[in-house]
C-alpha positions as CSV (number, residue, x, y, z in Angstrom):
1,X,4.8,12.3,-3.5
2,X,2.5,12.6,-6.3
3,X,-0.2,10.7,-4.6
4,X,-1.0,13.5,-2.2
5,X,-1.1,15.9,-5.6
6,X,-3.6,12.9,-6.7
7,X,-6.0,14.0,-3.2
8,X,-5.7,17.5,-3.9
9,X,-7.9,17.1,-7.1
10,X,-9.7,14.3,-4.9
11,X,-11.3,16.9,-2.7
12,X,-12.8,18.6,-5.3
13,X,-14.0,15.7,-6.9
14,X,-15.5,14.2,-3.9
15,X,-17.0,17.4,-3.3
16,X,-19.1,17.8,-6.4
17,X,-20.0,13.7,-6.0
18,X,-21.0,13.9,-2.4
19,X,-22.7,17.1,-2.5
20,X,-24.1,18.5,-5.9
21,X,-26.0,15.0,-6.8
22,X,-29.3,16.3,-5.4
23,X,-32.8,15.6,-7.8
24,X,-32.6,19.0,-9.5
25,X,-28.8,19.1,-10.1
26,X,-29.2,15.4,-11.8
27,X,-32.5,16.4,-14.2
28,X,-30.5,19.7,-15.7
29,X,-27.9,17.0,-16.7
30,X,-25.5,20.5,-17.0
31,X,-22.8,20.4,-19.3
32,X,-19.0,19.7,-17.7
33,X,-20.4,19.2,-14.5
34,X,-19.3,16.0,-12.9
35,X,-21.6,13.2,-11.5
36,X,-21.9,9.7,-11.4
37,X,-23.1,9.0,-14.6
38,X,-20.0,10.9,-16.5
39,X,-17.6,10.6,-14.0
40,X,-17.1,6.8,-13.4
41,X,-16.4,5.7,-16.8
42,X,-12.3,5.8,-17.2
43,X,-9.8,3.8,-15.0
44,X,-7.8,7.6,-14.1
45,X,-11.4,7.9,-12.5
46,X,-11.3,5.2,-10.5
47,X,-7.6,5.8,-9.3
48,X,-9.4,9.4,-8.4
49,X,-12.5,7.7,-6.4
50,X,-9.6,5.3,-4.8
51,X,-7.6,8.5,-3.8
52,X,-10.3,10.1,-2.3
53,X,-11.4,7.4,0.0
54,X,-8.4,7.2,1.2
55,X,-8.1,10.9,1.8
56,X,-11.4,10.1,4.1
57,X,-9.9,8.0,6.0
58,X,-7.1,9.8,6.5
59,X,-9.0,12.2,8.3
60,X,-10.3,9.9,10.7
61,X,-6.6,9.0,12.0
62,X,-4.8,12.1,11.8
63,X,-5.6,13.7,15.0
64,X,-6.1,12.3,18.4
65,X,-9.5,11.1,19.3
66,X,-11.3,10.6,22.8
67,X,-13.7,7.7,22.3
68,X,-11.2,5.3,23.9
69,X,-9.8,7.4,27.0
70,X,-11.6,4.7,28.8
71,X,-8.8,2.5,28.4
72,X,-6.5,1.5,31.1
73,X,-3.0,2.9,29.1
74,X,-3.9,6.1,28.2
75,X,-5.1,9.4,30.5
76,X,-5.6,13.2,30.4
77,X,-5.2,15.8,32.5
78,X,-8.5,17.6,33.4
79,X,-8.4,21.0,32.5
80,X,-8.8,23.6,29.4
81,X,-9.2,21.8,26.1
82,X,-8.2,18.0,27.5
83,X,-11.5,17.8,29.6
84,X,-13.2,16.0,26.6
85,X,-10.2,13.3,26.3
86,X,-10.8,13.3,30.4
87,X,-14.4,12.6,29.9
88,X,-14.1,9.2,28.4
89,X,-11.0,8.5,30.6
90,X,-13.5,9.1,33.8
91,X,-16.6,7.8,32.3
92,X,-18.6,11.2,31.9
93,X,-18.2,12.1,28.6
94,X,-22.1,12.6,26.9
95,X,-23.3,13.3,23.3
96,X,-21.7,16.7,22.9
97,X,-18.6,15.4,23.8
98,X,-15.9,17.8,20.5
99,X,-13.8,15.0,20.4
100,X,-15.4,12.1,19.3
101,X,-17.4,14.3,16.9
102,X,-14.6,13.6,14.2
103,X,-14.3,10.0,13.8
104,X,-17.9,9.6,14.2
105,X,-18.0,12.3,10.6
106,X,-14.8,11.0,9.1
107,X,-16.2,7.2,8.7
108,X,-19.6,8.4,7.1
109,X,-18.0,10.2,4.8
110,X,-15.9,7.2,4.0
111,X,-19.1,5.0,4.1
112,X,-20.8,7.5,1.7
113,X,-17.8,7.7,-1.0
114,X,-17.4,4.1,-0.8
115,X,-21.0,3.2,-1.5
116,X,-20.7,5.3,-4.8
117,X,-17.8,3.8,-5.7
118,X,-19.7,0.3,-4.8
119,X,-22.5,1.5,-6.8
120,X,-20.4,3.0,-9.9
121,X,-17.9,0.5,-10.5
122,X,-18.9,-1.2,-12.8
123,X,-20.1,1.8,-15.2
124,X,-16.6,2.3,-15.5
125,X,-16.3,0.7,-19.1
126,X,-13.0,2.2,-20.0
127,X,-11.1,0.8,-17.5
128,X,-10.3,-3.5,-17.5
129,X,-12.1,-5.9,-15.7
130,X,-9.1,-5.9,-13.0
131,X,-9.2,-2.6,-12.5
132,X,-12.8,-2.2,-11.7
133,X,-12.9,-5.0,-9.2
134,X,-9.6,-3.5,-7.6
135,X,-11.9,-0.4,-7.3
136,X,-14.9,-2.4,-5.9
137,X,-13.0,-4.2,-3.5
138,X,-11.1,-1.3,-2.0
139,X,-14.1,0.5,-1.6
140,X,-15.8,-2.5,0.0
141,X,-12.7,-2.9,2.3
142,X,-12.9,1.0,3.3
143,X,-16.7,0.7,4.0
144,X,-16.2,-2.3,6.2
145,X,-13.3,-0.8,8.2
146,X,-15.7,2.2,8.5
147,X,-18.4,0.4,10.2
148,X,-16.1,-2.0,12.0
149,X,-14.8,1.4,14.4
150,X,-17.9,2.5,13.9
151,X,-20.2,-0.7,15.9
152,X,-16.9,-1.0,18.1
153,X,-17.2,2.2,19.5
154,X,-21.0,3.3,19.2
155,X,-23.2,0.0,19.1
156,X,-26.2,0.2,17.2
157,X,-25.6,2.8,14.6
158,X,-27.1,3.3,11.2
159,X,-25.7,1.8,8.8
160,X,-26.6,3.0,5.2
161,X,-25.3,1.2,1.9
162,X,-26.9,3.4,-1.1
163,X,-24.9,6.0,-2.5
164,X,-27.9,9.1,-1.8
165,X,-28.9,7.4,1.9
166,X,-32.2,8.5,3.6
167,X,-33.0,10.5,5.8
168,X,-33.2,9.5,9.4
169,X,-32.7,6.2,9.3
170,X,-33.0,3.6,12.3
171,X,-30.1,2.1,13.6
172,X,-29.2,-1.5,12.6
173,X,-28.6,-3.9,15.4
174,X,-24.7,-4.8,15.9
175,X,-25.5,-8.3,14.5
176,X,-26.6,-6.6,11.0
177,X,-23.8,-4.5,11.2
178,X,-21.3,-7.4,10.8
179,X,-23.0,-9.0,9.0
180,X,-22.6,-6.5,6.3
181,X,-18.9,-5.8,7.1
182,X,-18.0,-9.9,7.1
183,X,-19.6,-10.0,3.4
184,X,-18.1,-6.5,2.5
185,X,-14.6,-8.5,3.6
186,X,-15.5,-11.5,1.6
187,X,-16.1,-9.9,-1.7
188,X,-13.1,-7.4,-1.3
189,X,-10.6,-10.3,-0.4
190,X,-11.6,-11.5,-3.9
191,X,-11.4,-8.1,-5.7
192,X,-8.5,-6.7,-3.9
193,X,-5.2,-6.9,-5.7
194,X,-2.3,-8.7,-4.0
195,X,-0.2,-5.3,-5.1
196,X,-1.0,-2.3,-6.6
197,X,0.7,0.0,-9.1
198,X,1.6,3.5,-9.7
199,X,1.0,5.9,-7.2
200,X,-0.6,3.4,-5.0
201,X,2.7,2.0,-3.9
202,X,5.7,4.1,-2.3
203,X,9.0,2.3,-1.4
204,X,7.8,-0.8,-2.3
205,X,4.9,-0.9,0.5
206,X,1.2,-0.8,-0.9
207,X,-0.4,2.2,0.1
208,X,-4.0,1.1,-0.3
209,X,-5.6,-2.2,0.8
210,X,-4.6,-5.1,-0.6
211,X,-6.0,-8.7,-0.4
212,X,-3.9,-9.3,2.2
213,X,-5.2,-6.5,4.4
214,X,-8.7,-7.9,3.6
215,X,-8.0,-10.8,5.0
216,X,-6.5,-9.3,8.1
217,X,-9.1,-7.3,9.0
218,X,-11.7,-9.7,8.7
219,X,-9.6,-12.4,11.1
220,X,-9.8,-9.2,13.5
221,X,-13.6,-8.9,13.1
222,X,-14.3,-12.7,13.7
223,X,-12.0,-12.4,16.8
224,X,-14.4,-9.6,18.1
225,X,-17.8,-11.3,16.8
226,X,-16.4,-14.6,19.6
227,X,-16.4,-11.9,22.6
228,X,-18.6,-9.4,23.7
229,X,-21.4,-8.2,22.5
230,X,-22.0,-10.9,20.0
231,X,-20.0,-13.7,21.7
232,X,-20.0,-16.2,18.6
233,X,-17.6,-18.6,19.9
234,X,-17.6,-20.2,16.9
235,X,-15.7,-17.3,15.3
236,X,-12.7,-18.3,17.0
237,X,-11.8,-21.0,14.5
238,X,-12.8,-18.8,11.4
239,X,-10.3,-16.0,13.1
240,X,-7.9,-18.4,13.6
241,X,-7.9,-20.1,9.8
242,X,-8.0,-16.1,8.1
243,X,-5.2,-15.0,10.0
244,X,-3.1,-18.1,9.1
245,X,-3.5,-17.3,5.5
246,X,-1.7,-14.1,6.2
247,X,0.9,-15.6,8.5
248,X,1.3,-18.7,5.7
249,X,0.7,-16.3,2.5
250,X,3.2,-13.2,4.6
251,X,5.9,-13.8,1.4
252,X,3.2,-12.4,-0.8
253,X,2.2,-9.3,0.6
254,X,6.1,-8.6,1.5
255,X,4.7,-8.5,5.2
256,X,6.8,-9.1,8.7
257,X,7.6,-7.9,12.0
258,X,11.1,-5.2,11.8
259,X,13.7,-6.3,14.1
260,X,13.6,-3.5,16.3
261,X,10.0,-2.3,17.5
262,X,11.9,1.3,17.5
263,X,12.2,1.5,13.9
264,X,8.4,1.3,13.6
265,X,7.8,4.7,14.8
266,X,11.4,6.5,12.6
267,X,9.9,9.1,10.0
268,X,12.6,6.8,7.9
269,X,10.6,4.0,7.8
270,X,7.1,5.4,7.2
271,X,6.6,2.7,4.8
272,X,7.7,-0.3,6.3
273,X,6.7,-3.7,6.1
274,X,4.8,-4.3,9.0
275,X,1.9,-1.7,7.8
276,X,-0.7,-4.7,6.3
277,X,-2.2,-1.1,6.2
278,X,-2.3,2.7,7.5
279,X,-3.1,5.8,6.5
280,X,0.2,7.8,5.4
281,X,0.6,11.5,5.0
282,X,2.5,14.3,3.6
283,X,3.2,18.0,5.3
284,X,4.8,19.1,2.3
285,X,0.9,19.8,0.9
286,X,-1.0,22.8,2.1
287,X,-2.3,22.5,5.2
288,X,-5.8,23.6,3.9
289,X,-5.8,19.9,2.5
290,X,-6.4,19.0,6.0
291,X,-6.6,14.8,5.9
292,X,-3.4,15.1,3.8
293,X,-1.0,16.0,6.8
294,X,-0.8,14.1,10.6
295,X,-1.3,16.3,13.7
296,X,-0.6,12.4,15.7
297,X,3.1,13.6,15.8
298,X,5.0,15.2,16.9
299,X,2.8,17.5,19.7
300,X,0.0,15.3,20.9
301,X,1.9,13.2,23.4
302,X,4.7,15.5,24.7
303,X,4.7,17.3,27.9
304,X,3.8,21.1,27.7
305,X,5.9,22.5,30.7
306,X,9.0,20.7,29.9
307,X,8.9,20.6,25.8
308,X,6.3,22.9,24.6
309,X,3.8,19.7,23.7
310,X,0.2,19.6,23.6
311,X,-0.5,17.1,26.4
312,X,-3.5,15.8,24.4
313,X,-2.6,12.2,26.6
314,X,0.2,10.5,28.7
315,X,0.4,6.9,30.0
316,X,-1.4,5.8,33.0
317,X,0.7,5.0,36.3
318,X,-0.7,1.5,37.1
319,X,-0.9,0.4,33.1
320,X,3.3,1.9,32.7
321,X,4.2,-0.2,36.1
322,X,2.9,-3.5,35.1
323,X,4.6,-2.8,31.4
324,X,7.1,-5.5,30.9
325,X,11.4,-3.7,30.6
326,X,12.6,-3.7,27.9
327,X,13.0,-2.3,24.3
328,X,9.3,-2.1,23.6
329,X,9.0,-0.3,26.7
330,X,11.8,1.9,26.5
331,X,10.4,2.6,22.5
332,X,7.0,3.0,23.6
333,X,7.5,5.6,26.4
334,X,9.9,8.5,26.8
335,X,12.4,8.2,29.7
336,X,14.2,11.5,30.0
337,X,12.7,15.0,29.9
338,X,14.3,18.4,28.6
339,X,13.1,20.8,31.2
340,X,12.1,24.0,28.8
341,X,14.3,22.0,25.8
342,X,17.6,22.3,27.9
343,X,19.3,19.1,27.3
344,X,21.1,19.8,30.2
345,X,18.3,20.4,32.6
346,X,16.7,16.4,32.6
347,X,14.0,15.1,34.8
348,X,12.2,11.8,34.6
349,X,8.2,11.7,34.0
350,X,7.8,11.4,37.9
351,X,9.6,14.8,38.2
352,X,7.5,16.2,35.2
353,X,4.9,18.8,35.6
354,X,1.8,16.2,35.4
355,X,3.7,13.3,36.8
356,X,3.0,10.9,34.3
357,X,5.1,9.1,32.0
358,X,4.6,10.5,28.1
359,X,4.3,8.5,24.7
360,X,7.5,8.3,22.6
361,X,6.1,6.1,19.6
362,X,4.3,9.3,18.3
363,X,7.4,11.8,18.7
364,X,9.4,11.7,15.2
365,X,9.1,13.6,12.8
366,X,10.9,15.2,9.8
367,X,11.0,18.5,11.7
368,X,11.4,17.4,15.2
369,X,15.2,18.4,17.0
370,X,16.1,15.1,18.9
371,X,18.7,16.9,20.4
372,X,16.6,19.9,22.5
373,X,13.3,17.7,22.0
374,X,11.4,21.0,19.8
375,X,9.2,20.1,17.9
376,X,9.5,22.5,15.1
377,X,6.5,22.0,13.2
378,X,3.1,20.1,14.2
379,X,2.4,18.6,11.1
380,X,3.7,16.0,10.4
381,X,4.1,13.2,7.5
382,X,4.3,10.6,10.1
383,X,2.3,7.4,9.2
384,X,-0.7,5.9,11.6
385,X,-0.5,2.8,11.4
386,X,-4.0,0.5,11.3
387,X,-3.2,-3.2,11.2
388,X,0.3,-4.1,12.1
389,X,1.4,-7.7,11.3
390,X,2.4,-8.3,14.8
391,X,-1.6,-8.1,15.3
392,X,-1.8,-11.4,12.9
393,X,0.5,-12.8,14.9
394,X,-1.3,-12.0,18.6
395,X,-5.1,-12.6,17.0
396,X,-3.5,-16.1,15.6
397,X,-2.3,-17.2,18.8
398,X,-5.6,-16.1,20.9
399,X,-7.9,-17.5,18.3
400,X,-6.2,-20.9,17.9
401,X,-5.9,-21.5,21.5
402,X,-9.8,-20.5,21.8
403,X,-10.9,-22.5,19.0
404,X,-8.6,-25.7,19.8
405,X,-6.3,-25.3,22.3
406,X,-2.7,-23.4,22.7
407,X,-0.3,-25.2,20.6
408,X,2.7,-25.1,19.6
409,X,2.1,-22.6,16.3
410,X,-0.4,-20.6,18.8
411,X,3.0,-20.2,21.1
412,X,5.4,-19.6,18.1
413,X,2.7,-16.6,16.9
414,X,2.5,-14.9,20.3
415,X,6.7,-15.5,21.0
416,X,7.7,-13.9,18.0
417,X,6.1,-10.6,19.0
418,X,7.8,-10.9,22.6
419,X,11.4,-12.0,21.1
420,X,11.2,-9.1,19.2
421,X,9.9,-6.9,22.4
422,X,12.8,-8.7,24.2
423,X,11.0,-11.0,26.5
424,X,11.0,-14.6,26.8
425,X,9.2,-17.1,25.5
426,X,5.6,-17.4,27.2
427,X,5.6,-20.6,30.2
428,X,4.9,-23.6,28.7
429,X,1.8,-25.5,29.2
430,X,-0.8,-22.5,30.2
431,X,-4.3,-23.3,30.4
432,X,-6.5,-22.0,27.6
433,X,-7.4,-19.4,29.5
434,X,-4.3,-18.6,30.8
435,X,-2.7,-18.4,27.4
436,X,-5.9,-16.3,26.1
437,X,-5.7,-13.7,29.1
438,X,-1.5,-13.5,28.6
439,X,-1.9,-12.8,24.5
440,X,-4.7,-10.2,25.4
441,X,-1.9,-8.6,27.9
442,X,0.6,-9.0,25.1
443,X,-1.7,-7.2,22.9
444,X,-2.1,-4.4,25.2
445,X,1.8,-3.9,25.4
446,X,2.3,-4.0,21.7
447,X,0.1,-1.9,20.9
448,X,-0.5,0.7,23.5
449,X,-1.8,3.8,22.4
450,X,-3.0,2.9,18.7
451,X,-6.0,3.7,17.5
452,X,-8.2,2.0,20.2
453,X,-7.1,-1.3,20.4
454,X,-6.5,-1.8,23.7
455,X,-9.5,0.1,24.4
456,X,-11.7,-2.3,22.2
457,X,-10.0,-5.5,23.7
458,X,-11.8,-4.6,27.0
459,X,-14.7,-4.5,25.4
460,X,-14.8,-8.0,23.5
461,X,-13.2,-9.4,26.8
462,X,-15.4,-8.1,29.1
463,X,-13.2,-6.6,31.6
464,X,-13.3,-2.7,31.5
465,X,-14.3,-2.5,34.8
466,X,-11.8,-4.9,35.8
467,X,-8.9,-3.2,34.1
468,X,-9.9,0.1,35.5
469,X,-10.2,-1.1,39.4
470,X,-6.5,-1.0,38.9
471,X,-6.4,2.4,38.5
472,X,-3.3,4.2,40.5
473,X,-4.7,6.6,43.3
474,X,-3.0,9.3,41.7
475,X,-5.2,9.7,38.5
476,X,-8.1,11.6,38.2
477,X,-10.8,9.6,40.3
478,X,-13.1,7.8,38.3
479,X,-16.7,9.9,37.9
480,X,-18.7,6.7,37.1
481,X,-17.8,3.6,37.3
482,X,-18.2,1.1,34.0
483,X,-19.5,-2.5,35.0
484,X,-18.5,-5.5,33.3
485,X,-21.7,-7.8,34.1
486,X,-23.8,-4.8,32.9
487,X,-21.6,-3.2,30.6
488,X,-22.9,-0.2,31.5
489,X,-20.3,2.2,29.7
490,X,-19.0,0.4,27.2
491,X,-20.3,2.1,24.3
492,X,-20.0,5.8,23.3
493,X,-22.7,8.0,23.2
494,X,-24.3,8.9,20.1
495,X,-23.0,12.5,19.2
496,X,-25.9,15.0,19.4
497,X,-25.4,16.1,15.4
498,X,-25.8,12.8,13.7
């Protein structure tokens, strides 16, 4: 893997970029020190400034984060260390809240490398012209994911775009905030490479954003600017136009849905080609390197009494009962439990210490023993995936049917996801409404458990409040109660060291 050797020189270049670029250290101009104005000049120092945004990144997705507890499919225990992931699940959690602390950090840092790369670019004389706007539009992409979490979670947040930003600077309203990360999106789908070379591609898969994922991500932000707090109807269509290039264009980018929604999560098929793109890690590099390796398998989401697991989150009664049977199901949640790894001692998650039913998706790993369920080491090279192309498919389907109504391609988009989860074809002839409320159910099936998304279609939707009123008896009661005509917690709070 000799990308991850790549980030191990990234850290220290990002290091001296991000840190020693004060007044004083740029007037000495010192000899063999590195800074912007010696550093981005070769295309080997792009490749380095592309390897360590993506080592940013990384750290923003390689451990389990809080900030969307509030969800109805995912909930903690509360006690010892988990009380912070049971904050946001009961609606209590307040700025000093350890667990959102990291994603909040992890996408400045992202935002900060990928505004001097923005700013640099183009210094970079050595390289070709095709090579500095591959560098300009990955670090355009990177910034605009960055903020994209960033609004979806917090609001109003600052948003700054130099490479040195000021000091306490006001927040930016949400509508600036896209507005920013729609043109980011623009220029990088133009600068982005369909595929990239070298390093940048293992197994065939494309390891950093390509035009492809551009385009992806930005039918995902036009689906969100339609619905809350924005609630641009007119985005709909524009959502619905983006994300058929992808579905139209998917030969291109080598991207499509696997045939069994269990081979997603095999350690085998960490590059696979439904990643339109994820962050992908290595445990074979020091663990010091800490956004190299994944702490999302195999611990998080396994029980503790039974098999020795961190319990960091389990799936919620109510949100596992209404889950469609099938393969998804049966891939997306574990069914039989090793009481203290004894394959012969097997409980199911109602006869489990917590009584909750635990995440399978996460579990693989190269180190993990199927056969006693022990996880043998908890880092992991497992791959997080960010944009899956069954997402396409679902923001197709609910876009279309918003913006004209649900036709037949709006049907084919959302019934290829549920073929391959096993299910039949959605009932002909749903209102639009219908159709939009049964793709945003879909969505929350296919992709329970990643990185937010469920959590952030309640938001757009308006219905956190709603969703939660189904809460089963049995969880943790609910300290505050969010309110959907309100939206009184919807958004994070602001963590206290910003």
């Amino acid at each position: 893997m000799k990308r991850f050797n790549i980030y191990i020189v990234s850290t220290a270049v990002l290091m001296l970029l991000t840190t020693s670029c004060g007044k004083s250290f740029l007037d000495e101009t010192p000899k063999g020190s590195l800074t912007p104005g010696n550093f981005y000049q070769t295309a080997k120092d792009l490749e380095m400034a592309e390897a360590a945004l993506a080592l940013q990144l990384n750290g923003a997705f390689n451990v389990v984060e809080g900030v969307h507890y509030g969800g109805d499919d995912i909930a903690a225990k509360r006690s010892g260390n988990k009380i912070d992931f049971s904050d946001f699940d009961v609606f209590n959690a307040n700025s000093s809240n350890a667990r959102m602390n990291d994603w909040w950090g992890y996408f400045y840092k992202t935002i900060k490398s990928a505004n001097s790369l923005i700013a640099n670019y183009e210094n970079a004389t050595s390289a070709t012209e095709e090579e500095r706007n591959n560098a300009g539009g990955y670090a355009y992409f990177m910034r605009a994911i960055s903020y994209f979490y960033l609004t979806r979670t917090w609001g109003e947040v600052p948003m700054p775009v130099e490479a040195v930003p000021e000091a306490d600077r006001p927040k930016a309203s949400v509508q600036e905030i896209y507005d920013l990360i729609v043109a980011d999106l623009q220029k990088a789908e133009t600068m982005l490479p369909d595929h990239w070379t070298g390093n940048a591609s293992q197994n065939g898969i494309d390891i950093f954003a390509t035009r492809g994922s551009a385009k992806s991500l930005l039918a995902n932000v036009y689906l969100t600017m339609a619905g809350w707090p924005l609630k641009q109807t007119d985005k709909y269509g524009l959502a619905a136009a983006k994300a058929k290039e992808v579905i139209d264009g998917k030969a291109t980018w080598g991207y499509g849905l696997l045939t069994n929604f269990a081979d997603i999560w095999k350690i085998s098929n960490k590059y696979n080609k439904e990643a339109v793109f994820a962050c992908y890690y290595s445990n074979d590099v020091p663990e010091w390197n800490w956004e190299n390796g994944n702490m999302m398998a195999p611990a998080p989401f396994a029980p503790d009494y039974e098999e020795g697991g961190w319990e960091d989150g389990f799936g919620e009664i109510s949100f596992y009962n209404r889950f469609p049977a099938g393969a998804r199901k049966d891939a997306t949640y574990q069914k039989d439990y090793f009481v203290k790894n004894d394959p012969n001692t097997v409980v199911d998650w109602q006869h489990t210490l917590q009584k909750h039913p635990y995440f399978l998706k996460y579990r693989d790993d190269d180190n993990y023993d199927w056969s006693t369920h022990t996880a043998n080491d908890w880092w992991s090279s497992a791959t997080t995936f960010i944009i899956r192309y069954a997402e396409v498919l679902l923001i197709y389907a609910e876009a279309q049917a918003m913006s004209a109504s649900p036709d037949a391609s709006a049907y084919a988009a959302v019934n290829e996801v549920r073929h391959r989860a096993g299910l039949a074809n959605l009932p002909a002839g749903l209102s639009q409404t219908a159709f939009r409320d049964a793709v945003v159910e879909e969505r929350g099936w296919e992709f329970t458990a990643e990185n937010g998304v469920r959590w952030f279609d309640l938001i757009r939707t308006e219905t956190v409040g709603k969703a939660n009123a189904l809460r089963d008896p049995s969880e943790v009661p609910l300290m505050n109660h969010p309110n959907d005509d309100t939206h009184t917690y919807y958004w994070a709070p602001i963590p206290q060291n910003d």
